[in-house]
DRENTORKOL-3810 file (N, C-alpha, C; in nm, 4 decimals):
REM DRENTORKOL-3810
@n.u->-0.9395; n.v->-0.4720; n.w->-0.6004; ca.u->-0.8300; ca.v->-0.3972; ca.w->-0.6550; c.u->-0.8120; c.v->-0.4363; c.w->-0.8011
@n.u->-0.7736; n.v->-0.3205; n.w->-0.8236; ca.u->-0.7402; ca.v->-0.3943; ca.w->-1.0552; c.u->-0.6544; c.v->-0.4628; c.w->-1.0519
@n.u->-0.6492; n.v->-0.5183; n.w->-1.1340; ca.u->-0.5000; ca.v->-0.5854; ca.w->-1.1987; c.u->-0.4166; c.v->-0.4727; c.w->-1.2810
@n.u->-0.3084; n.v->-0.5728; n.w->-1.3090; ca.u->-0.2286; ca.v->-0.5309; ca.w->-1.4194; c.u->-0.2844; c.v->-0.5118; c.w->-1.5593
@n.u->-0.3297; n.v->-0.6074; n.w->-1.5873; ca.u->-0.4241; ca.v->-0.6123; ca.w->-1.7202; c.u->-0.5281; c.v->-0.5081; c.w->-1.7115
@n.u->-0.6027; n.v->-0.4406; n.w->-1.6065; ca.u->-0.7113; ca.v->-0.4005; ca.w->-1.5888; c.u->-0.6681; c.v->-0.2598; c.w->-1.5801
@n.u->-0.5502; n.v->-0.2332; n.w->-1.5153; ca.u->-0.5432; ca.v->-0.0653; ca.w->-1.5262; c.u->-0.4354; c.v->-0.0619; c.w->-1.6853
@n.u->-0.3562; n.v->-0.1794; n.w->-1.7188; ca.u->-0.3614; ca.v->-0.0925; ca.w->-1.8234; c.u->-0.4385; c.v->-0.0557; c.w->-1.9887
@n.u->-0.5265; n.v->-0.1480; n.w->-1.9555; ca.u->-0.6505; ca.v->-0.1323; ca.w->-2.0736; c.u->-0.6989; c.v->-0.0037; c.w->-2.0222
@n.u->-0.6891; n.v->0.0561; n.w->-1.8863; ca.u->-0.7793; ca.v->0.1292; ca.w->-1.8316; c.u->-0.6449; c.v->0.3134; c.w->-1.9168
@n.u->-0.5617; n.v->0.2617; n.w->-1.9495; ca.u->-0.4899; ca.v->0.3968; ca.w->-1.9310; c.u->-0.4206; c.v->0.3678; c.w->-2.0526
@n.u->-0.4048; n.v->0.2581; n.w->-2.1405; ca.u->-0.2962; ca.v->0.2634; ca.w->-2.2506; c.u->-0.3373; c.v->0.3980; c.w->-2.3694
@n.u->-0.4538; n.v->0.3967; n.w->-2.3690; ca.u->-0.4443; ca.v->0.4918; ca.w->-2.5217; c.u->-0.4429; c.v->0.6296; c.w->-2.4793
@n.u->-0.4601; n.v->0.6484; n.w->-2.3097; ca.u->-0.4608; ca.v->0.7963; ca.w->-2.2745; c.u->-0.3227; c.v->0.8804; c.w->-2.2629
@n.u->-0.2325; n.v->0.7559; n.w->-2.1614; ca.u->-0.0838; ca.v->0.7961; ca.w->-2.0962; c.u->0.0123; c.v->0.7003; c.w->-2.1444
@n.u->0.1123; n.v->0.7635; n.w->-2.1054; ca.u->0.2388; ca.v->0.6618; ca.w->-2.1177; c.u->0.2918; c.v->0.6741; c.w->-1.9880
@n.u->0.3284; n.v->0.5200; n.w->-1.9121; ca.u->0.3074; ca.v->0.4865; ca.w->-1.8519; c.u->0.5143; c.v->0.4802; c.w->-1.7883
@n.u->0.5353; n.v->0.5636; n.w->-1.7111; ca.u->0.6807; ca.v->0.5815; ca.w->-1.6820; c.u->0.7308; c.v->0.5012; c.w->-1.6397
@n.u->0.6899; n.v->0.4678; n.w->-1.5189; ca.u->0.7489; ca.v->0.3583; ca.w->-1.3984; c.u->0.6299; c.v->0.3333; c.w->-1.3088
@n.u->0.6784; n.v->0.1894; n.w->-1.2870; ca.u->0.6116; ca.v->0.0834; ca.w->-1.2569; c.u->0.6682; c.v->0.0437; c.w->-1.1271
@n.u->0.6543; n.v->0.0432; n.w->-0.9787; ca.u->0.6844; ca.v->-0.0088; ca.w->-0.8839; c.u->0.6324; c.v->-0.1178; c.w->-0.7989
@n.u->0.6912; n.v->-0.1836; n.w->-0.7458; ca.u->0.6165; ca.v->-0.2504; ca.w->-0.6408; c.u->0.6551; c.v->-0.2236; c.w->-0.4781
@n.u->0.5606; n.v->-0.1868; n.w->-0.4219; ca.u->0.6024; ca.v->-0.1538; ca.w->-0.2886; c.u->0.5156; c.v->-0.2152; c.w->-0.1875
@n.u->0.4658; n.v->-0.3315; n.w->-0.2074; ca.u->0.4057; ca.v->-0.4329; ca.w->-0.1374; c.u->0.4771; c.v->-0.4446; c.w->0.0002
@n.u->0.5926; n.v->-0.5094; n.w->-0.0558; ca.u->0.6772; ca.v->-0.5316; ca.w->0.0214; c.u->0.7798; c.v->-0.4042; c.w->0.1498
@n.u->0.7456; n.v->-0.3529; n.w->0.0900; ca.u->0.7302; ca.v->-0.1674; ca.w->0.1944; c.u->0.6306; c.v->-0.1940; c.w->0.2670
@n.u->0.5370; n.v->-0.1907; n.w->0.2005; ca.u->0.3838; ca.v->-0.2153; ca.w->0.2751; c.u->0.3791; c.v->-0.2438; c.w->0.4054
@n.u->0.4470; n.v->-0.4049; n.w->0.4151; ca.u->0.4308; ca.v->-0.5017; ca.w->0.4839; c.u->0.4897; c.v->-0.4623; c.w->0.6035
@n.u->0.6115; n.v->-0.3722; n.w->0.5890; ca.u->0.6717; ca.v->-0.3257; ca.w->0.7544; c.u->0.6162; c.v->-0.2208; c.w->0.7524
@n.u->0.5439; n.v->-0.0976; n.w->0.6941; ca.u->0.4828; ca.v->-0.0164; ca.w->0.7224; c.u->0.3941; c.v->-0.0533; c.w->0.8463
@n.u->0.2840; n.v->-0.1529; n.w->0.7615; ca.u->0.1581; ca.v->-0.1748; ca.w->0.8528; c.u->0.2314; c.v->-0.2605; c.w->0.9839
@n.u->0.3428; n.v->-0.3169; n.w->1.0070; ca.u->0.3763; ca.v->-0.3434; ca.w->1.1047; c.u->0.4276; c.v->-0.2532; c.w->1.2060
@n.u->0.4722; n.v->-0.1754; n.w->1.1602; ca.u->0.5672; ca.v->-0.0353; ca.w->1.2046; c.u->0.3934; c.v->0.0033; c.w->1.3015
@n.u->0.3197; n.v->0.0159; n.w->1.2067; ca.u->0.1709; ca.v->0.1068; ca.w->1.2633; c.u->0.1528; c.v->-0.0082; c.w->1.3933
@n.u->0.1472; n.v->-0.1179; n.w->1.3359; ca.u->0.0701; ca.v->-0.2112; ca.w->1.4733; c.u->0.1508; c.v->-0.2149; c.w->1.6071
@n.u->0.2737; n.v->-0.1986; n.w->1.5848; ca.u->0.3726; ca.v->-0.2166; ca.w->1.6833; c.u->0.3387; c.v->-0.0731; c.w->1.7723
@n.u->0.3157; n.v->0.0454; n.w->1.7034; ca.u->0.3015; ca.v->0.2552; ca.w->1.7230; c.u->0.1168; c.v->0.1592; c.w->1.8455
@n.u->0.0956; n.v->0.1228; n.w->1.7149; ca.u->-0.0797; ca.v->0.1521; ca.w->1.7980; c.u->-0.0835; c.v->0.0238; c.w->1.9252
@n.u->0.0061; n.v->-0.1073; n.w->1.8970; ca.u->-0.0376; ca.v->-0.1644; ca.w->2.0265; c.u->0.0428; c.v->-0.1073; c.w->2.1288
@n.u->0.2111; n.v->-0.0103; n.w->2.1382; ca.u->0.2596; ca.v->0.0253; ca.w->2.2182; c.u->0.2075; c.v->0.1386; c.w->2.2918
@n.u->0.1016; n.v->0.2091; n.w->2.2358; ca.u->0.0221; ca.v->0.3233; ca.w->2.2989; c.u->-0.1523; c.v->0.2848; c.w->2.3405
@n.u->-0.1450; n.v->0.1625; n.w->2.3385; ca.u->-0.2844; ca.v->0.1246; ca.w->2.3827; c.u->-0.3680; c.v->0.1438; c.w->2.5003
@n.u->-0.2287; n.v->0.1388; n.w->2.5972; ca.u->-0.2921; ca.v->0.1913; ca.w->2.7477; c.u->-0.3349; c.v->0.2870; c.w->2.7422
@n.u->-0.3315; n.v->0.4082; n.w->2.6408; ca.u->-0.3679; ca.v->0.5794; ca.w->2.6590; c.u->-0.4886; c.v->0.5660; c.w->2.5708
@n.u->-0.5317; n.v->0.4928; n.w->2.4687; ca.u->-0.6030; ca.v->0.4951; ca.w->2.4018; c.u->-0.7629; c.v->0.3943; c.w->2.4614
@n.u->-0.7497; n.v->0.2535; n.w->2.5241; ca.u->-0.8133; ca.v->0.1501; ca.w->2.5815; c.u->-0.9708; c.v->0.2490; c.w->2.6307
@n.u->-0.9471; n.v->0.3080; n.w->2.6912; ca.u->-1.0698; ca.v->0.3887; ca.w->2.7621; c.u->-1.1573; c.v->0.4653; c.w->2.6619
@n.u->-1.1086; n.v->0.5032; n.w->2.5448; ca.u->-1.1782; ca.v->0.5682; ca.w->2.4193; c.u->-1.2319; c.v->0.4787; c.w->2.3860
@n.u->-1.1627; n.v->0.3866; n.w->2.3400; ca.u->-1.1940; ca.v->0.2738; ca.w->2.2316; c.u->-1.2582; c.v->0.1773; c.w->2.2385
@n.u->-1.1964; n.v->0.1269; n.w->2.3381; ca.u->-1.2441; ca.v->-0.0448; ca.w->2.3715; c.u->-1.2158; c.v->-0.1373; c.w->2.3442
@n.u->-1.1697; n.v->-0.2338; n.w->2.4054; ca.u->-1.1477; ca.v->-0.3321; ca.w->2.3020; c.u->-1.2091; c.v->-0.4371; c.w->2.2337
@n.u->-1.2872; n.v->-0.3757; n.w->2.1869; ca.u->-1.3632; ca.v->-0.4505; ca.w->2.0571; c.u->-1.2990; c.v->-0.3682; c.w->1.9461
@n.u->-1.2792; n.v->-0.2270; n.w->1.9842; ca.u->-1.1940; ca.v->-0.1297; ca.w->1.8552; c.u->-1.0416; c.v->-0.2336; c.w->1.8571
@n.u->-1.0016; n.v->-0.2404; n.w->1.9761; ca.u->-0.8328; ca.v->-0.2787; ca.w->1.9444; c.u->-0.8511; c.v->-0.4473; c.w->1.8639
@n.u->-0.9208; n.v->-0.5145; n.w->1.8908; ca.u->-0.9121; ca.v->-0.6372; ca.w->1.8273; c.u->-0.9346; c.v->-0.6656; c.w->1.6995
@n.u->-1.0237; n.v->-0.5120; n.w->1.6538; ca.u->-1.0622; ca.v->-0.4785; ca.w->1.5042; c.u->-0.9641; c.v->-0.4593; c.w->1.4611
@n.u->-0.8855; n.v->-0.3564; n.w->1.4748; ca.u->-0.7901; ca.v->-0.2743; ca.w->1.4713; c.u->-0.6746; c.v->-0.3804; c.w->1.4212
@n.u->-0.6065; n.v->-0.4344; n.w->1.5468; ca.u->-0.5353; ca.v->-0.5497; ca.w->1.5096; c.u->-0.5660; c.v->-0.6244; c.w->1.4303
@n.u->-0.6748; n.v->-0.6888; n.w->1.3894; ca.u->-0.6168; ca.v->-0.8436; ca.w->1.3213; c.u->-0.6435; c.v->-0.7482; c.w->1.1659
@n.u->-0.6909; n.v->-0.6761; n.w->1.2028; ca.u->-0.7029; ca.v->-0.5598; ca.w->1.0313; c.u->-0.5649; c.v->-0.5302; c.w->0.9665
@n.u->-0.4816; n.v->-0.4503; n.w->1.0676; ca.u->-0.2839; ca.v->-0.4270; ca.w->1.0322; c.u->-0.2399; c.v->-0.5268; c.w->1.0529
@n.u->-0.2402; n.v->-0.6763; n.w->1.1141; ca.u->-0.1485; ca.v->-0.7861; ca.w->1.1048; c.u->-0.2558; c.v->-0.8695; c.w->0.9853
@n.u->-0.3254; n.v->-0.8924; n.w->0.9312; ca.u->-0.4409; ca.v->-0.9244; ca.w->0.8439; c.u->-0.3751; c.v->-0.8554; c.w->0.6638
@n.u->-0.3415; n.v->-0.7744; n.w->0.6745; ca.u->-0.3123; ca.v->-0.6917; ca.w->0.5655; c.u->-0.1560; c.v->-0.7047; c.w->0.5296
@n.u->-0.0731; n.v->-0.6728; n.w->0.6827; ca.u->0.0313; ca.v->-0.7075; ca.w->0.6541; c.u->0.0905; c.v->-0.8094; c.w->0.5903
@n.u->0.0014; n.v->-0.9426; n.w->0.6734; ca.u->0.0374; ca.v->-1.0977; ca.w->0.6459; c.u->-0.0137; c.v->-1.1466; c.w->0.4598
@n.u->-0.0926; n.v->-1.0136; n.w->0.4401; ca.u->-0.1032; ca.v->-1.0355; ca.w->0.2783; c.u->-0.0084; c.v->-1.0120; c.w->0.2215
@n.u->0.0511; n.v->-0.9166; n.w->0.2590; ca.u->0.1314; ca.v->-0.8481; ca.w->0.1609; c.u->0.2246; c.v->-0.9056; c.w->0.1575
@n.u->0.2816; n.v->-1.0072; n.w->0.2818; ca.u->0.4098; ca.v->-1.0917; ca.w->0.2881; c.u->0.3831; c.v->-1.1964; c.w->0.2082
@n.u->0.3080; n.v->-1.2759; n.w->0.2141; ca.u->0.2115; ca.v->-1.3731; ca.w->0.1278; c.u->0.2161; c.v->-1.3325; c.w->-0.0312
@n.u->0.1957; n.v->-1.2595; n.w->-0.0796; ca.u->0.2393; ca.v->-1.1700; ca.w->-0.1700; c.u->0.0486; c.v->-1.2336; c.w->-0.2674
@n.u->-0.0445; n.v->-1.2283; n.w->-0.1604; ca.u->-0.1867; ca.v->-1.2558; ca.w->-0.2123; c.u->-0.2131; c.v->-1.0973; c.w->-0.2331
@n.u->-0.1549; n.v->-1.0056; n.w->-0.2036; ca.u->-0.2081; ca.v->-0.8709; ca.w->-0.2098; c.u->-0.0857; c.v->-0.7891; c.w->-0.2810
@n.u->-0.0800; n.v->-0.6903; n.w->-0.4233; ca.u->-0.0154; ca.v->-0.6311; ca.w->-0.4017; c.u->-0.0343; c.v->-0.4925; c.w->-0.4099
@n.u->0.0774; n.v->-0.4231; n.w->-0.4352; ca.u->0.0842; ca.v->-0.2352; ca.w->-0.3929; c.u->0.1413; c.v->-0.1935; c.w->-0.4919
@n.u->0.1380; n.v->-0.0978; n.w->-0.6025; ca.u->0.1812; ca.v->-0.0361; ca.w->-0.7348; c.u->0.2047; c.v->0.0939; c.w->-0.6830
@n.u->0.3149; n.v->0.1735; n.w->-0.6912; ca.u->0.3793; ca.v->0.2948; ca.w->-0.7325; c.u->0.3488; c.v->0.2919; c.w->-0.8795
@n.u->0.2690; n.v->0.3631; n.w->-0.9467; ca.u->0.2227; ca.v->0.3816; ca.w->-1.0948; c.u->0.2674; c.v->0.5577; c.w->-1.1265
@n.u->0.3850; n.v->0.6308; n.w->-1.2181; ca.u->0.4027; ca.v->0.7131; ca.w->-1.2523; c.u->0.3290; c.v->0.6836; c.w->-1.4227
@n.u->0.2481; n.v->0.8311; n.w->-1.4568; ca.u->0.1729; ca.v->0.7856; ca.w->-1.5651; c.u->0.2366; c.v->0.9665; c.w->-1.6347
@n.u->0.2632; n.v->0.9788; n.w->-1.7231; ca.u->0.2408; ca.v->1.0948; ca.w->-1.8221; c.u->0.1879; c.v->1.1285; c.w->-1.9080
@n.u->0.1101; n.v->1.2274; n.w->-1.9473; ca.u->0.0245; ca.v->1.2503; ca.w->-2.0776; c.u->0.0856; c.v->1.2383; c.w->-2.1969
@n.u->0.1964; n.v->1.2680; n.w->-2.2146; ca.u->0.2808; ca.v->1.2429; ca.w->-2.3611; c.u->0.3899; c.v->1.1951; c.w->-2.3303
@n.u->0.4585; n.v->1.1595; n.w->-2.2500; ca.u->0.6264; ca.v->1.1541; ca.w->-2.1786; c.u->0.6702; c.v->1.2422; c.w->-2.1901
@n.u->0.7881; n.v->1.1651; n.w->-2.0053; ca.u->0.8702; ca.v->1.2926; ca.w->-2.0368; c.u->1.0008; c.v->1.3056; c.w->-2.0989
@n.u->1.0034; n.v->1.4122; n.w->-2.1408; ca.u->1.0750; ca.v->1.4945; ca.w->-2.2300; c.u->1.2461; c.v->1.4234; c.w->-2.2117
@n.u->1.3206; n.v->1.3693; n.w->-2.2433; ca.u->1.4662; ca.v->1.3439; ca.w->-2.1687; c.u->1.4362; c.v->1.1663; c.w->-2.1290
@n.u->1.3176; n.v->1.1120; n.w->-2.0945; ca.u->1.2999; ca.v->1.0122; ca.w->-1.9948; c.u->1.2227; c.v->1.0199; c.w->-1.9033
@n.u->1.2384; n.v->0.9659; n.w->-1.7571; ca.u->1.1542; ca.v->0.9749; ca.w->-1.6460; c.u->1.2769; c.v->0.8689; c.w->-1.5550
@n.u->1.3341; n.v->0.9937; n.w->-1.4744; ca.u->1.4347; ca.v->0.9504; ca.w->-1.3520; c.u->1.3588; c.v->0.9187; c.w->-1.2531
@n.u->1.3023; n.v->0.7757; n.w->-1.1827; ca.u->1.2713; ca.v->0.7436; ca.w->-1.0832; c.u->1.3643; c.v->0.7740; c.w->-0.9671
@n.u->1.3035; n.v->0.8094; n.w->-0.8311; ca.u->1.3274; ca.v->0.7868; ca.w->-0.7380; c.u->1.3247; c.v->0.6918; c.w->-0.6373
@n.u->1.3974; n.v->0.6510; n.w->-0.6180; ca.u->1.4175; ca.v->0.5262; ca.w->-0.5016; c.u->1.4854; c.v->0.5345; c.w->-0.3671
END
């Protein structure tokens, strides 16, 4: 994944760069939200899959999650504009 330094050498002389988020921390109950959806429906799924899929599966969404809590991984909401905008740039939250 880039860095900070790396996307914005990658974009300073093209855009101007609105808002800047971090949603790592979203992230982190997302992919839990998913693991909790996919291990509570496993009995319907087990016979497709297998579990060699579910053990992949798992330590992959608790693996990712546990980064993002860790804060070894993060997640950028990046709003970029070609010239700005006009007035500002009203984020949503």
């Amino acid at each position: 994944m880039p860095s900070i330094a790396q996307i914005g050498a990658a974009v300073e002389k093209s855009f101007v760069m609105e808002d800047w988020h971090l949603i790592g921390p979203d992230y982190d109950r997302t992919l839990m939200a998913w693991f909790e959806n996919f291990d509570s429906g496993w009995d319907r799924l087990k016979a497709k899959y297998g579990e060699r899929f579910y053990r992949l599966w798992k330590y992959y969404l608790l693996y990712c999650a546990g980064s993002f809590r860790a804060r070894h991984v993060q997640l950028w909401q990046i709003v970029f504009s070609k010239h700005g905008v006009p007035g500002g740039y009203e984020p949503v939250r």
